[in-house]
C-alpha positions as CSV (number, residue, x, y, z in Angstrom):
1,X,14.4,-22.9,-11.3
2,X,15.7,-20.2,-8.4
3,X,12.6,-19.1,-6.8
4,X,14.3,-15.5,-6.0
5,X,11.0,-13.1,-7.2
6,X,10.9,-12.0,-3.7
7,X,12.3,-12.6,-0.1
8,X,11.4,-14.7,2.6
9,X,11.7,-13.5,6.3
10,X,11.0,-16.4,8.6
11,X,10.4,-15.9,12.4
12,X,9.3,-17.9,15.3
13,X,9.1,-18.2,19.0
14,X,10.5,-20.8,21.0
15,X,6.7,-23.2,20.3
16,X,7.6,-22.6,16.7
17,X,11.6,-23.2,16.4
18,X,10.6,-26.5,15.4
19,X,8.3,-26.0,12.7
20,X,10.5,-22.9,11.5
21,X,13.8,-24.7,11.0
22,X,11.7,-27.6,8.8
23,X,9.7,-24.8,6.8
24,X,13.6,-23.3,6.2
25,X,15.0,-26.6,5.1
26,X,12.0,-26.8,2.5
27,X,12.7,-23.1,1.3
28,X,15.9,-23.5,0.6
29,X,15.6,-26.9,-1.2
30,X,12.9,-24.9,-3.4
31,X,15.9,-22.6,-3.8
32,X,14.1,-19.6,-2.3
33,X,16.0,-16.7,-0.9
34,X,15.4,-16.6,2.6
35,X,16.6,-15.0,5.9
36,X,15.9,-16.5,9.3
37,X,14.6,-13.6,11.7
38,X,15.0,-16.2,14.7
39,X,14.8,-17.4,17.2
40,X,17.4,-20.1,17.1
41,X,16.8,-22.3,19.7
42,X,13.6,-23.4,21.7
43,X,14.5,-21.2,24.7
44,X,11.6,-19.1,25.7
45,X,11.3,-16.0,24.0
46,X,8.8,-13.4,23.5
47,X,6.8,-14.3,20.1
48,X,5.5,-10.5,20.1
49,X,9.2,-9.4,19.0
50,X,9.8,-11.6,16.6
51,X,6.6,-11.1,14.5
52,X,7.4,-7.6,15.0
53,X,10.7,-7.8,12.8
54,X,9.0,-10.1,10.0
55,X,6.1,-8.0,9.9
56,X,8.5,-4.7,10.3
57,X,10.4,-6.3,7.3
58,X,7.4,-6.7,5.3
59,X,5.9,-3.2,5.7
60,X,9.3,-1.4,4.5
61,X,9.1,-3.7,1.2
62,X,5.8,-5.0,0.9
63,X,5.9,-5.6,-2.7
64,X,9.3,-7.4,-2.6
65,X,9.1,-9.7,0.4
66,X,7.0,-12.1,2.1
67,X,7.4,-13.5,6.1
68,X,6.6,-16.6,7.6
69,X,5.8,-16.4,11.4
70,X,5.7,-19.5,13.4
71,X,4.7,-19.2,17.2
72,X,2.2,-22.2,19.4
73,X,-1.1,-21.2,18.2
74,X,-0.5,-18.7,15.3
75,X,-2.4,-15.9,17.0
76,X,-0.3,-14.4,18.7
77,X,1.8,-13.6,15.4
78,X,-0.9,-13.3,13.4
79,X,-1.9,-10.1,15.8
80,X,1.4,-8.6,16.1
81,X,1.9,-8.8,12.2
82,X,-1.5,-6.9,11.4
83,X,-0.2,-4.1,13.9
84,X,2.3,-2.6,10.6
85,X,1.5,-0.8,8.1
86,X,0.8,-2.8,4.5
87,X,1.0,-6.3,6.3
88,X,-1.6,-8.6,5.6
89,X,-1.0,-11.3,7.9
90,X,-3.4,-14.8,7.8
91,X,-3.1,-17.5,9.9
92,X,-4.0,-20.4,8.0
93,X,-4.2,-24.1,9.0
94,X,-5.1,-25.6,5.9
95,X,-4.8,-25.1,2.3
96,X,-7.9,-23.7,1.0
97,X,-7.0,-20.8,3.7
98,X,-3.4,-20.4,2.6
99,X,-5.0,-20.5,-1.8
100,X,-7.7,-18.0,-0.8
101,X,-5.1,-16.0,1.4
102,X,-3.0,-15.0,-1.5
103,X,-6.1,-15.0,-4.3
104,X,-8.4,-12.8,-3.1
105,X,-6.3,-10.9,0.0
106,X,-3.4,-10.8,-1.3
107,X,-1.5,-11.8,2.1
108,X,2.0,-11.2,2.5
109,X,2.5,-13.2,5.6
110,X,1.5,-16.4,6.4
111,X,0.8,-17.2,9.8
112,X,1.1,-21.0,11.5
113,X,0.4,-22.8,14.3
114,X,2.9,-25.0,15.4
115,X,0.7,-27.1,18.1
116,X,-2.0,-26.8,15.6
117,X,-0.7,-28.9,12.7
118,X,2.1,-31.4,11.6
119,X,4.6,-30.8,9.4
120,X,3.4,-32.4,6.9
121,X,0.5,-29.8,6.9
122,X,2.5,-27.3,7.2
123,X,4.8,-27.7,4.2
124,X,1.6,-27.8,1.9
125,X,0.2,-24.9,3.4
126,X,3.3,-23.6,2.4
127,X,3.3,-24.4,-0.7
128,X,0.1,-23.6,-2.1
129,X,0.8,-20.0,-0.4
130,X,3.5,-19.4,-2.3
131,X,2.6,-20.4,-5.7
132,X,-1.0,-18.8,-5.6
133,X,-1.5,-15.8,-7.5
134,X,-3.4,-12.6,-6.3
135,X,-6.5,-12.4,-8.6
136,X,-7.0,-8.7,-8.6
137,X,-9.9,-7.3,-10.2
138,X,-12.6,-6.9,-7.2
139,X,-10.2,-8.1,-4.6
140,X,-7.7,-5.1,-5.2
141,X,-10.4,-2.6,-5.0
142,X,-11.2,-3.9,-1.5
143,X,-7.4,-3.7,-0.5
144,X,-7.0,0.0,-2.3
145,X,-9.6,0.5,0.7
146,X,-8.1,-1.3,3.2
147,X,-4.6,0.8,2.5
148,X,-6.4,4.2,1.3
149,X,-8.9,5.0,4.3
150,X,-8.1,2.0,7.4
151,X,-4.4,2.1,7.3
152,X,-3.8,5.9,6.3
153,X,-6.2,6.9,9.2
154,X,-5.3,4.7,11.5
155,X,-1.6,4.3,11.2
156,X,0.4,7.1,12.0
């Protein structure tokens, strides 16, 4: 089965190259349509621009795409990414984050750590963060919230 419902933007700094060239060899065994934001090499770079084009990607077609940003810790992208406009960036480090991420929050990015865990980890994280459903219901009226009075008043 193609897994083309939506798009996925991958981006990293130089801490996360690593960890962003293995989570792209996964994606596109899975068959997923991808497209690598960069960087392309482990030459020091500034992670602040490259969350800034997956999360820039993500807030012009939030309903269409998902991102994957990869820097040391996963803070740094996970604060860049919640700086746009219908992004909802989590860092997760395990899998219960990444299932509850997408159930009840509905995130469109997934944030990870590359000194934080192993690839192994990772590709699970992945996984379950990509095959869990939004739940809706209760969780959408928070969201409607989030959009309707944070982000309208605070994004210009």
């Amino acid at each position: 089965m193609k897994n083309n419902r939506f798009k996925i933007y991958l981006a990293s700094d130089h801490a996360g190259f690593e960890l962003k060239e293995e989570v792209k060899r996964y994606l596109i065994k899975k068959q997923y349509k991808i497209e690598d934001l960069g960087t392309h090499s482990k030459e020091p770079v500034n992670w602040a621009e490259y969350g800034a084009k997956a999360a820039a990607k993500i807030s012009e077609d939030p309903e269409n795409s998902r991102a994957i940003s990869i820097c040391g810790s996963g803070l740094g992208m996970s604060i860049v990414s919640n700086k746009f406009k219908n992004v909802r960036a989590t860092l997760c480090n395990n899998e219960f984050l990444a299932e509850m991420s997408r159930k009840h929050n509905n995130s469109n990015i997934l944030n990870l750590g590359a000194r934080t865990i192993d690839f192994e980890t990772a590709l699970k994280i992945v996984s379950v963060w990509l095959n869990t459903e939004f739940e809706g219901g209760r969780h959408q009226t928070r969201l409607d919230y989030l959009q309707n009075i944070i982000e309208n008043n605070n994004f210009k």
